[in-house]
N, C-alpha and C positions, 0 to 999 in steps of 0.2 A: 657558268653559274654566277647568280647574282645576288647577294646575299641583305637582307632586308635589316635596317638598324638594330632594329629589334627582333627577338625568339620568343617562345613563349616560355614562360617557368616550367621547370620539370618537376614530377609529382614524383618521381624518385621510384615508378614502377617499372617493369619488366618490357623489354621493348615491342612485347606483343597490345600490353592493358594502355600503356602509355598514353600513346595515339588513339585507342580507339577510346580512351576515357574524351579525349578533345571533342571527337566525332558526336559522343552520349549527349557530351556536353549542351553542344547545340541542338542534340535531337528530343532529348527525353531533360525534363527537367526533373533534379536530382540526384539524377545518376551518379557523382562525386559519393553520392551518402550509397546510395546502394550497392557500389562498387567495392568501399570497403566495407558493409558490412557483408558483401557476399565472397570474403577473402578465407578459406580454409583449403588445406590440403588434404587429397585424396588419394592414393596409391591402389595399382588393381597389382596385387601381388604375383596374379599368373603372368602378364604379359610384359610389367613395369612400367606402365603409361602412368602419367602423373594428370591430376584435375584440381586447377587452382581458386575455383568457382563454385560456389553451393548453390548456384543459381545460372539460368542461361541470359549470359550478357549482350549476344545476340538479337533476343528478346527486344522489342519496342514497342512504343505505342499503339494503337488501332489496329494491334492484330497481324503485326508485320514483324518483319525480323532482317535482318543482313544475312546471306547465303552466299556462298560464292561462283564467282565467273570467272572462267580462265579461255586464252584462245592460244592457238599454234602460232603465231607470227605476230608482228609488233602492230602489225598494220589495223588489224582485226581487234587489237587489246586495247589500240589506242580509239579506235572507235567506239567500242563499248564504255571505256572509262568517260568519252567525251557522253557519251546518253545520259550515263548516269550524273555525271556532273553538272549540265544543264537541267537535269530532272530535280536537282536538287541543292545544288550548289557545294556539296560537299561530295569525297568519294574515299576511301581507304582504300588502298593500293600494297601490295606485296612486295616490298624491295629486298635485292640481296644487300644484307647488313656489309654484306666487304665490299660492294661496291657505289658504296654513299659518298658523293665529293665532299663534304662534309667530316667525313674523319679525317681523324690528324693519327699520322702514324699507320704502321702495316696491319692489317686487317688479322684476328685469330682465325676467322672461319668463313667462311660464304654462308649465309644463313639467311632463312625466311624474317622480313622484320617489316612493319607496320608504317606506313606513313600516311599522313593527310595532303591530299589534293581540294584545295577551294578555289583556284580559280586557274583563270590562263588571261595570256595577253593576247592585243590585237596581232602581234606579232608571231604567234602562235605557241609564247612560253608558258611552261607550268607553275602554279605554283607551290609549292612545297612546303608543306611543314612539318618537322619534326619535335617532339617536344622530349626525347629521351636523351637522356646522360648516363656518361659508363665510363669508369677506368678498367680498360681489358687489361688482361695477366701477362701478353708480347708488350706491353707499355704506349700500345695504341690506345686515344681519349674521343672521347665524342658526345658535345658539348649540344644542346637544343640548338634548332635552326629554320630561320625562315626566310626561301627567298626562290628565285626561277630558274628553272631549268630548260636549259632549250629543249626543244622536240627530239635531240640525238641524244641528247642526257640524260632524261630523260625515261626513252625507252632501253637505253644500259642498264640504267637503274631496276628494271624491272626485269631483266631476263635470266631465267633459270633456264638454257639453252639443254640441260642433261636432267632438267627435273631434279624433284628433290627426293634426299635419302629419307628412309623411313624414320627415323627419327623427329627427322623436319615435318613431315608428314603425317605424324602422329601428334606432334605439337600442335600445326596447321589445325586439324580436326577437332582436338578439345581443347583451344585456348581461350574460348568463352565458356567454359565449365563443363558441356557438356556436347558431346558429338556434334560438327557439323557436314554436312559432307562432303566430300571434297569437289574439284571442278572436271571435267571430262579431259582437260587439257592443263598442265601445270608451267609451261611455260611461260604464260604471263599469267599473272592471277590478280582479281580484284574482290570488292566484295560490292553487293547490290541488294539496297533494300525489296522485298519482296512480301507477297500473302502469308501468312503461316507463323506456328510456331515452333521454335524448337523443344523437343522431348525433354523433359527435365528428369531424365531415369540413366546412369551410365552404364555400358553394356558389360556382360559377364558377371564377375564379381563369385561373391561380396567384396566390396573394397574398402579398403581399411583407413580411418580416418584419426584423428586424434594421437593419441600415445604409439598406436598400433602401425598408423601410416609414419610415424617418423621412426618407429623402429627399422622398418622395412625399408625407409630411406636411406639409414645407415648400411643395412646389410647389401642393398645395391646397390648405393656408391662404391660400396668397399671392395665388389664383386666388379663391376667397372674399372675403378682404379687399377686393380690387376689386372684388367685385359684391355689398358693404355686408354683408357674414358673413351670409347668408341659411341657408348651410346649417351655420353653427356648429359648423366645423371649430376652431376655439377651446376651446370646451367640452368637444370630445374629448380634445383634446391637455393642458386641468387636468385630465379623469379620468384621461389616461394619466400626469401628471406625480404626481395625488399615488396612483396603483396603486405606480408605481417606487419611491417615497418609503419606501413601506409594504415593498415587499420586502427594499429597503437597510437598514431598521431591523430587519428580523425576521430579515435575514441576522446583523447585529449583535448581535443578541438573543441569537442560537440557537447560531453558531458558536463566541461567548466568548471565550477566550483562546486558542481553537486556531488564530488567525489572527492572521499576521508584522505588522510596522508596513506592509511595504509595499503590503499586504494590505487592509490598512484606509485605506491612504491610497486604493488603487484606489477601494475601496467610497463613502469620505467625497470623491473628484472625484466618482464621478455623481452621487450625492446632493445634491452641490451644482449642477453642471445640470441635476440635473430640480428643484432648490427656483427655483433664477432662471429657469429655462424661461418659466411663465405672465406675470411682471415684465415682461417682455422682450417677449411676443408684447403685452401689453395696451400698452406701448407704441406700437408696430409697428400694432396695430390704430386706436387713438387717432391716431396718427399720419396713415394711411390715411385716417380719416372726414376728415379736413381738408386731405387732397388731395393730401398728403405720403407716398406707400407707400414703407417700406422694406425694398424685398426681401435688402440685402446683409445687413441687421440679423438678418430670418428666417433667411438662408440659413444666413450666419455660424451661428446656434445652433443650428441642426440638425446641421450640420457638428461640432462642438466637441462637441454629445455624442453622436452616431455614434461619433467616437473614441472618449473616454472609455467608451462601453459595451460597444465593441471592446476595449478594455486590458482591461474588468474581468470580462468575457464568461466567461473561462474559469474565473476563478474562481468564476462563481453558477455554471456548469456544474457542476464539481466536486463544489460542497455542494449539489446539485440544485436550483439557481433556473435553467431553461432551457436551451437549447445553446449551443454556443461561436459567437461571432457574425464572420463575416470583419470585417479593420479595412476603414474606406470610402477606396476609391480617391482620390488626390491631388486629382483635379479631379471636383466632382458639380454636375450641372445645377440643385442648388438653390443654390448661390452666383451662378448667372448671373441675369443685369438690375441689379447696382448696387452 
């Protein structure tokens, strides 16, 4: 690995939006603005799949979209990323998040994560770039990154040799908001721009958004957390916390001065529940593994920014981040047990 002076700044999202915000970047202009205004949470209460997109970010220009390719062996993977890469000069790629030379420190998980492939050398290295940051909960960090990978490093990088658990897998599918489908082979996966669009309708349902989706949050972390976070309802709820992050700053950004103190105070309370949000649940979860659950703790915070996103609801409506969200009823079943 060969590591480039410089990374690019991290936009402080989820290690799925990250990367493919860089990808938008160059593909679609203004994507930055419509990414975070397409930043809401979605919950399907029968299955518990989370949708962190009100819009299909997959979606591009002229009628095309990103879909995915996956092949059985590296040899085959590494071919098709080379088509799409010359076809285009850019390509997203599937890496296991534990196996990135770029972290520092022991990995929590092997996990699907996002990278940018833009070029290669004569020599046949890739190059890589990452634009996500993260302090994991083992005390491993991972800092943005840009630089080459040899061809063996490469294709490490990218092998899910046992395939991914459903969880991963259900991520995989709606992490650009809404269904996409998956590839015939998961062992190496990439994505490739192609004809079409994606269906902007999530399946099943009704599913529940606003007050009602973070209730529902609560009550299945907390349902998780007693059965040792198996399905890492956790890791959804830091992509949902720093997606909102990103909206609240680009509302900031964007609106300027055309918005009252009390305006910005609305904006600067959520922002401050969704920055303590993840603090608070890895307690909660910490807490749990040692036999000690605190569901009034969850409940509590679900609660306190349902309101706050209720107060400040009408105003992201207005400058078009979302719909106006009812405030949550006095009494919600994720304050009950404690």
């Amino acid at each position: 690995m060969r590591t480039d002076p410089t990374a690019p700044a991290s936009l402080g999202l989820s290690c799925y939006t990250e990367n493919l915000a860089a990808y938008l970047a160059a593909r679609a202009p203004g994507s930055t603005d419509l990414l975070a205004r397409s930043v809401r949470l979605a919950v399907d209460p029968d299955t518990g799949r989370f949708s962190h997109h009100d819009r299909a970010l997959n979606n591009l220009p002229g009628g095309r979209r990103l879909g995915y390719r996956g092949a059985p062996d590296a040899e085959t993977a590494l071919a098709g990323i080379t088509a799409e890469l010359d076809r285009l000069g850019r390509v997203l790629v599937v890496a296991d998040s534990g196996a990135l030379p770029w972290l520092s420190g022991a990995p929590d998980e092997h996990a699907p994560h996002l990278v940018l492939v833009d070029g290669r050398t004569p020599e046949g290295a890739w190059h890589v770039v990452d634009g996500f940051s993260a302090l994991f909960d083992g005390g491993a960090s991972q800092e943005p990154f840009s630089g080459e990978l040899s061809a063996d490093e490469f294709a490490a990088l990218l092998a899910f040799p046992c395939g991914l658990s459903e969880v991963h897998r259900t991520r995989n599918a709606l992490a650009y908001g809404f269904p996409v489908a998956p590839p015939p082979y998961e062992t190496y996966q990439w994505l490739a721009e192609e004809p079409g669009r994606t269906d902007e309708r999530l399946p099943g349902g009704p599913w529940l958004t606003g007050a009602g989706a973070l209730e529902e949050t609560a009550r299945l972390l907390l349902a998780d957390l007693a059965d040792g976070g198996a399905r890492g309802v956790l890791e959804d709820v830091w992509a949902a916390a720093q997606h909102h992050l990103f909206r609240d700053a680009h509302l900031l950004a964007a609106a300027g001065g055309a918005l009252s103190p009390a305006e910005r105070d609305a904006i600067g309370t959520t922002t401050a529940k969704w920055r303590e949000l993840p603090r608070l649940l890895r307690f909660a979860a910490n807490s749990a593994r040692r036999g000690r659950p605190r569901p009034s703790l969850v409940g509590g915070a679900f609660t306190a920014l349902a309101e706050a996103e209720a107060a400040a609801s009408p105003l992201h409506a207005a400058h078009g981040y979302g719909v106006p969200t009812a405030r949550p009823a006095a009494r919600s079943h994720a304050r009950q047990g404690g």
